[in-house]
VEXZA-189966 format. One record per residue (C-alpha): x, y, z; residue in one letter. Coordinates in steps of 0.25 Angstrom, whole numbers, plus 5000, padded with zeros to 4 digits. Layout:
<pts>
XYZA...
</pts>
This chain:
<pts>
567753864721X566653804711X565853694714X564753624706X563453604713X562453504708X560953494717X560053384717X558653364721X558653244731X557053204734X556153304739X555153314751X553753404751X553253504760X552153624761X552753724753X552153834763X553253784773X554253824764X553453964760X552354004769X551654094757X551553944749X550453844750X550453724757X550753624746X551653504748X552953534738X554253444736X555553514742X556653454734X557853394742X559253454733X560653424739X561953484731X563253414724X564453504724X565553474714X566953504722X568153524714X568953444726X568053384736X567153304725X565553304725X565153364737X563553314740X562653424748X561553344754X560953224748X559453254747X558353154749X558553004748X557852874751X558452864763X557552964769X556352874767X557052744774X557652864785X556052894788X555452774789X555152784804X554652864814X555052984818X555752994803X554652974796X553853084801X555153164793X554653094781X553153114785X553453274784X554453304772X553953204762X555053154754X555153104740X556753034734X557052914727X558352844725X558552924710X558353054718X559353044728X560753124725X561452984727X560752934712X560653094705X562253104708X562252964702X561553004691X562653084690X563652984689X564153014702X564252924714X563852934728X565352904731X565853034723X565153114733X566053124744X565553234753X564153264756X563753404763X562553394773X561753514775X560953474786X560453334791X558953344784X558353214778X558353284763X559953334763X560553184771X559553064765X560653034755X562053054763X562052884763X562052894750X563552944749X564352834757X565652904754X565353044757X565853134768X564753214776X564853374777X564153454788X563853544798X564253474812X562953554817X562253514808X562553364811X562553374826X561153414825X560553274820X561753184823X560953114835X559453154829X558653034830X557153024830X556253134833X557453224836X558053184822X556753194817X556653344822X558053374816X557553324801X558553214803X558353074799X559852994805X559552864795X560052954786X561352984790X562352884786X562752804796X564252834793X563852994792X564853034806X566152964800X565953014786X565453154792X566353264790X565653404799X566053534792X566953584804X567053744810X568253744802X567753774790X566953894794X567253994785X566754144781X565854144770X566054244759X565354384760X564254354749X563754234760X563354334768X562554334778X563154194779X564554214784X565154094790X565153974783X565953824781X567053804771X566653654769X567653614760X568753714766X568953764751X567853864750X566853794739X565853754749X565653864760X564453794771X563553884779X562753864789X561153874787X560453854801X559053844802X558553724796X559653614800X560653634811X561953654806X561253664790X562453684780X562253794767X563453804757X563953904748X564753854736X565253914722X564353824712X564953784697X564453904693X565353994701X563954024707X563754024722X562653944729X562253924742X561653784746X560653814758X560253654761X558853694768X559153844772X557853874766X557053784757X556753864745X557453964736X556354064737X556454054754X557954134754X557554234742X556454274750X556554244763X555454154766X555354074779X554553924778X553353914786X553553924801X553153764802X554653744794X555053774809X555153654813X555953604801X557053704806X558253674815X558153814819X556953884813X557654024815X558854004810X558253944800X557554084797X558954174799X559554064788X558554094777X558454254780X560154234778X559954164764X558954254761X560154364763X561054284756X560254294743X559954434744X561454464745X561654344734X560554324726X561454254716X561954154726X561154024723X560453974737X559953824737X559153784746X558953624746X557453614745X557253724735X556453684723X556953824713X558253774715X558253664706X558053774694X558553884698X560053824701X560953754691X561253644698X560253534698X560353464687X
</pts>
């Protein structure tokens, strides 16, 4: 099944580029924030995280949140959240009725109290691993709780073990995967390393094209074709820093087998001219 996929920029923080790629300088860069719309032929508009939004700034006012703020720099405004670029769209934050969570990061929640009448999709791991953050341990996870809606448990719908599926034989090495929607369209798969419980998914786009949207798997295009690890510093950022590592070197065999297999990263600048689905 076919489904049409829109991305968005939603804000954007900054960083040294030489902790993305140790053969770069130290420069400060912006790293764009994208999210994903899925179009579904029976399910509606389907909202792959939400990007930035305001609501990160209030969420840092205090200590220890603010140090969050203090280390990834963080530009949005209201017009650039996905709640006013889908409106600029003509469609309203109560057409999207599901919105799929990658993981629990600042830059891929901010906006999920912007959609008041959506359901919540997610790995129950991947949950389970902030659910009672607060303070310097949520602070250590990159999870900021003002941001979770206060209603998020009842409106929360986990992706349970039965959907595990088998993924096709031109995933491979990713074998195992999650049938979300239990008709094939939307195949999960999980990406450790970076987030517990960290959600990648395959999907046929309206191009009959395949595309495989990696949240923060990596942060740059350029990282999976070439195998490139960030800087040894990015440790710290990383739930688990090895499997972190093993994830990447899998991508990286991915596009060797399936270089025409689109792969999009979250953060990754190219992406907005090299796919067709920004707009």
């Amino acid at each position: 099944m076919d489904l049409k996929l829109s991305l968005f920029t939603v804000g954007y923080c900054t960083s040294r580029e030489h902790f993305i790629f140790p053969d770069r300088p130290w420069r400060r860069i912006s790293i764009p924030a994208h999210c994903a719309l899925i179009e579904h032929p029976t399910r509606g508009l389907i909202l792959i995280d939400t990007g930035y939004a305001p609501a990160f700034f209030q969420a840092t006012q205090r200590l220890p949140y603010r140090i969050f703020r203090w280390l990834t720099p963080t530009v949005v405004t209201p017009d650039d959240t996905i709640r006013a670029q889908l409106a600029s769209r003509k469609i309203g934050a109560d057409q999207v009725k599901t919105v799929l969570i990658t993981h629990f990061h600042p830059d891929h929640i901010a906006g999920l109290n912007d959609f008041p009448d959506a359901v919540y999709l997610f790995l129950p791991e991947a949950y389970a691993a902030v659910r009672t953050r607060r303070g310097l341990a949520a602070l250590n996870a990159a999870f900021l709780p003002d941001l979770m809606p206060p209603d998020f448990e009842r409106r929360a719908q986990p992706i349970e073990p039965d959907r595990v599926c088998a993924l096709p034989g031109a995933y491979v090495p990713f074998a195992q995967g999650y049938d979300i929607l239990g008709d094939g369209s939307l195949l999960g798969v999980s990406l450790p390393g970076h987030a517990h419980g960290q959600l990648g998914l395959f999907l046929h786009d309206q191009f009959s094209h395949p595309v495989f949207l990696i949240a923060d798997a990596c942060w740059h295009s350029r990282a999976f074709r070439e195998l490139i690890y960030p800087h040894p510093l990015t440790n710290r950022l990383q739930a688990d820093a090895a499997a972190y590592r093993q994830t990447l070197h899998r991508l990286h065999h991915l596009h060797r087998r399936q270089p025409d297999l689109t792969i999009v990263p979250f953060h990754c600048p190219e992406v907005v001219t090299t796919t067709p689905y920004f707009r």
